[in-house]
C-alpha positions as CSV (number, residue, x, y, z in Angstrom):
1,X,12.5,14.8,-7.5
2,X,14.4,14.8,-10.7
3,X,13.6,12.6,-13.1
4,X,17.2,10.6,-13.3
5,X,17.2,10.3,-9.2
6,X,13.5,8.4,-9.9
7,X,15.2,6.5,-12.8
8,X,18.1,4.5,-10.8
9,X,15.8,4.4,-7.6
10,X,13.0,2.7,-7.1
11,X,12.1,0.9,-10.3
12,X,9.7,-2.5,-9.9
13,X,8.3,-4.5,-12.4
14,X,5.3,-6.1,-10.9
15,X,4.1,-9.8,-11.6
16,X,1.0,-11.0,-13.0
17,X,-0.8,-14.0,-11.8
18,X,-2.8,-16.8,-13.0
19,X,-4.9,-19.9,-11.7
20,X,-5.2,-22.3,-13.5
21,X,-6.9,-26.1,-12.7
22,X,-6.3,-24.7,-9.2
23,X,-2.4,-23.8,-9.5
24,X,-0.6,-20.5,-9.4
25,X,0.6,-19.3,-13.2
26,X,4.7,-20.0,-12.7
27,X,7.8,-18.2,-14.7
28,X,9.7,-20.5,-16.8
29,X,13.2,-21.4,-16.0
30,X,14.6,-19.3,-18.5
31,X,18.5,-19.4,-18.8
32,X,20.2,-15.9,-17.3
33,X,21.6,-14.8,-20.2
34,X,18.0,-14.2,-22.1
35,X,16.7,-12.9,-18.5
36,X,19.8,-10.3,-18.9
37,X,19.1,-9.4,-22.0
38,X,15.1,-8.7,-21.4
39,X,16.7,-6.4,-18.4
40,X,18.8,-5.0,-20.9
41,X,15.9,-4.2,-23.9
42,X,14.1,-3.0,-20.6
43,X,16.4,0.2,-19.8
44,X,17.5,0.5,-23.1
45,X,13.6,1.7,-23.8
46,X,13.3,3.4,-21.2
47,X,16.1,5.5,-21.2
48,X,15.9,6.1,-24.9
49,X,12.1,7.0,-24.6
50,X,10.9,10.9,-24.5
51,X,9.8,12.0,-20.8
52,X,6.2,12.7,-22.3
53,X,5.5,8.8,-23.4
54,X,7.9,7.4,-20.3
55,X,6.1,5.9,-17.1
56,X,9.4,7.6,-15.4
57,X,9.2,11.1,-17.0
58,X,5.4,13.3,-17.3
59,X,3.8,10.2,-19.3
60,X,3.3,8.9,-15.8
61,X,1.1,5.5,-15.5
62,X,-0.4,5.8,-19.0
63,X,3.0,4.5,-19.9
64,X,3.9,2.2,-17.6
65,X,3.7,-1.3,-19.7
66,X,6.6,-1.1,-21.7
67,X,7.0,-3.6,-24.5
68,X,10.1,-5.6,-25.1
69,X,8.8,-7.1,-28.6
70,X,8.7,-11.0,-28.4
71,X,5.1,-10.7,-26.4
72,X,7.0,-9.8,-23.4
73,X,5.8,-6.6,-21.2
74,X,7.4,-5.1,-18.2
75,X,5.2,-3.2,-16.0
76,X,7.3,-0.7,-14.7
77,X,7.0,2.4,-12.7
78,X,9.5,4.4,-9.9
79,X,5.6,3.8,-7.2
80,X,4.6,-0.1,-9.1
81,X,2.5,0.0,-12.2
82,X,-1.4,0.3,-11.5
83,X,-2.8,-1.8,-14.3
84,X,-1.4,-3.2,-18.0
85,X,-4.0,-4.8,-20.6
86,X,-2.2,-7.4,-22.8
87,X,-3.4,-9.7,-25.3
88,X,-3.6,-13.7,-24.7
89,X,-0.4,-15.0,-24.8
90,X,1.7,-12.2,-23.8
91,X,4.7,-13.0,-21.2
92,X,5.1,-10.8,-18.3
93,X,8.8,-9.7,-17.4
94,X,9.4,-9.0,-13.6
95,X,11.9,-7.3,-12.7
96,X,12.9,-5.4,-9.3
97,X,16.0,-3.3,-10.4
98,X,17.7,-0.5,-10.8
99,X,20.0,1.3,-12.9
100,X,22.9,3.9,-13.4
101,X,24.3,5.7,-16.4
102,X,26.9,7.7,-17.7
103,X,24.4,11.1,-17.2
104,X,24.3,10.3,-13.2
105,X,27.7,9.4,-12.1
106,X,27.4,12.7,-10.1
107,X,24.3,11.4,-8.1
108,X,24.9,8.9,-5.6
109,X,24.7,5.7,-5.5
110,X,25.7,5.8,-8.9
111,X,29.3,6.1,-9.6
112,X,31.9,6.1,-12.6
113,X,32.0,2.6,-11.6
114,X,28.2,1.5,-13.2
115,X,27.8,-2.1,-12.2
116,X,28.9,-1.0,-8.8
117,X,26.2,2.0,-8.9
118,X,23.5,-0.3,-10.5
119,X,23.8,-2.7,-7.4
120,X,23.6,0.1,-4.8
121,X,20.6,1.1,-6.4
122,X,18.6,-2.2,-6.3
123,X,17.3,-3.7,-3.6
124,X,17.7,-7.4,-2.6
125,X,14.2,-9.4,-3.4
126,X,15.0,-12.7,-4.3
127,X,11.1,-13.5,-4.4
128,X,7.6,-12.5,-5.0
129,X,4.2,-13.8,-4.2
130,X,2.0,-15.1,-6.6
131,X,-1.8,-15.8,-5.7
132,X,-0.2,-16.7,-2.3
133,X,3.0,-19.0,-4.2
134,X,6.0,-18.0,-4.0
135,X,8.2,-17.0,-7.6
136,X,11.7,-17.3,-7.1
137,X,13.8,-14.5,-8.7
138,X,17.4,-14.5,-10.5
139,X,19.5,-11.7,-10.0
140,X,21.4,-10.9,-13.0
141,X,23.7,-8.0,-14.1
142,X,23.9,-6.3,-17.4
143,X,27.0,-5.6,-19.3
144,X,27.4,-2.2,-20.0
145,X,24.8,-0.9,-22.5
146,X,25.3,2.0,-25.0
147,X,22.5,4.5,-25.3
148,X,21.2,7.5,-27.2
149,X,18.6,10.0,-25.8
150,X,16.1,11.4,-27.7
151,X,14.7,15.0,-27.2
152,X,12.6,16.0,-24.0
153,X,14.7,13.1,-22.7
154,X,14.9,11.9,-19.2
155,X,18.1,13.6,-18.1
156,X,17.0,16.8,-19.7
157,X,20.3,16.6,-21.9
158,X,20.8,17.5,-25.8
159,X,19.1,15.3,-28.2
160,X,21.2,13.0,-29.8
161,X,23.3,12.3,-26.6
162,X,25.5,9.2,-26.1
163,X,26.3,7.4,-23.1
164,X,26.2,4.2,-21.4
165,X,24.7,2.2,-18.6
166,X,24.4,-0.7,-16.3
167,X,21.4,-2.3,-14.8
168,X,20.9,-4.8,-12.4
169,X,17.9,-6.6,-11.1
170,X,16.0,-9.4,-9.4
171,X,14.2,-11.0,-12.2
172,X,12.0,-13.5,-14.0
173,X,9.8,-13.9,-16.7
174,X,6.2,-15.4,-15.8
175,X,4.4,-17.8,-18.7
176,X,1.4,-16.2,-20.8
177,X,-1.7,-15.7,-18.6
178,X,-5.5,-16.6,-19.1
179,X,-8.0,-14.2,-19.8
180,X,-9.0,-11.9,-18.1
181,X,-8.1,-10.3,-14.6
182,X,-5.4,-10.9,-12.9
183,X,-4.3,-9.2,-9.3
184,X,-0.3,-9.0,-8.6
185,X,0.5,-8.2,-4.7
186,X,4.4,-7.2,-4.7
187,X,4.8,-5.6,-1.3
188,X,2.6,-3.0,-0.7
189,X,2.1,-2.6,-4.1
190,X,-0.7,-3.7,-6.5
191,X,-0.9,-4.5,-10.1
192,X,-4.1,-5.6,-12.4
193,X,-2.5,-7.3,-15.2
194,X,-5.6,-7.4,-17.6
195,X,-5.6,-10.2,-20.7
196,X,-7.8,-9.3,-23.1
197,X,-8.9,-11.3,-26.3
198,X,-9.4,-9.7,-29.5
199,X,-6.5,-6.9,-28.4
200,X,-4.2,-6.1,-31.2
């Protein structure tokens, strides 16, 4: 599989969860617009990251917690994200979403028409699990985003490349967990989320 047909496809962020006094961890009800910009920092990494450090290119799961700077981390990987270790008080971004860019208008879903692409490519979850709680997720759309790709880049195109994309995605961003381990179920898929004192 090329790596821009595993980019727009199947990319999930998993959750983390925490108990706490008996009660399931919950996301905040952040506002849309910082929840489409999260999406947003989330490609923009990705896309502009080289295929040797990218959970979606040869770094493989050794790269799959990408950092969005703010203490927010998006586990993120085209089969779910094994495991992430974070420090106390980090926020975990979910996200299931996909994406399309100007470098894969040739390869359906995606489309000249990006938002259009972006949607085809993501599928409807409007809700995770969370030590057996349901998370409600926001679907939000991003405008379209320039980018610039590094070398041994994703789409295997010059260094220094410019082009766009849109990305859209069921999302939500969960409050800092406790320490230590923490088991996420998303589907058939799951994540140790790992918070670790003393991590810098």
């Amino acid at each position: 599989m090329k790596a821009s047909k595993a980019v727009r496809s199947v990319a999930v962020a998993f959750i983390a969860a925490a108990t706490v006094a008996g009660t399931a961890q919950t996301a905040d009800a952040a506002p849309a617009n910082n929840l489409t910009a999260d999406l947003a920092a989330l490609w923009t990494t990705v896309l502009q990251t080289p295929s040797d450090q990218n959970s979606f290119g040869t770094g493989g799961q050794k790269f799959a917690c990408w950092d969005l700077g703010r203490n927010v981390v998006a586990p993120l990987h085209p089969s779910g994200a094994k495991s992430c270790t974070v420090k106390p008080g980090t926020r975990i971004f979910v996200a299931f979403t996909g994406e399309c860019s100007t470098f894969e208008v040739e390869a359906p879903p995606c489309e000249p028409d990006l938002a259009k692409g972006a949607r085809a490519s993501t599928a409807t979850v409007t809700s995770v699990t969370v030590d057996g709680r349901p998370v409600s997720l926001t679907e939000v759309l991003t405008s379209v985003q320039p980018i610039t790709l590094p070398a041994n880049n994703l789409f295997g195109a010059p260094a220094g490349s410019r082009g766009q994309f849109v990305a859209d995605g069921w999302v939500t961003l969960l409050n800092p967990l406790t320490p230590g381990k923490h088991t996420i179920i998303a589907g058939a898929t799951n994540t140790t989320i790992v918070v670790q004192p003393g991590l810098n």
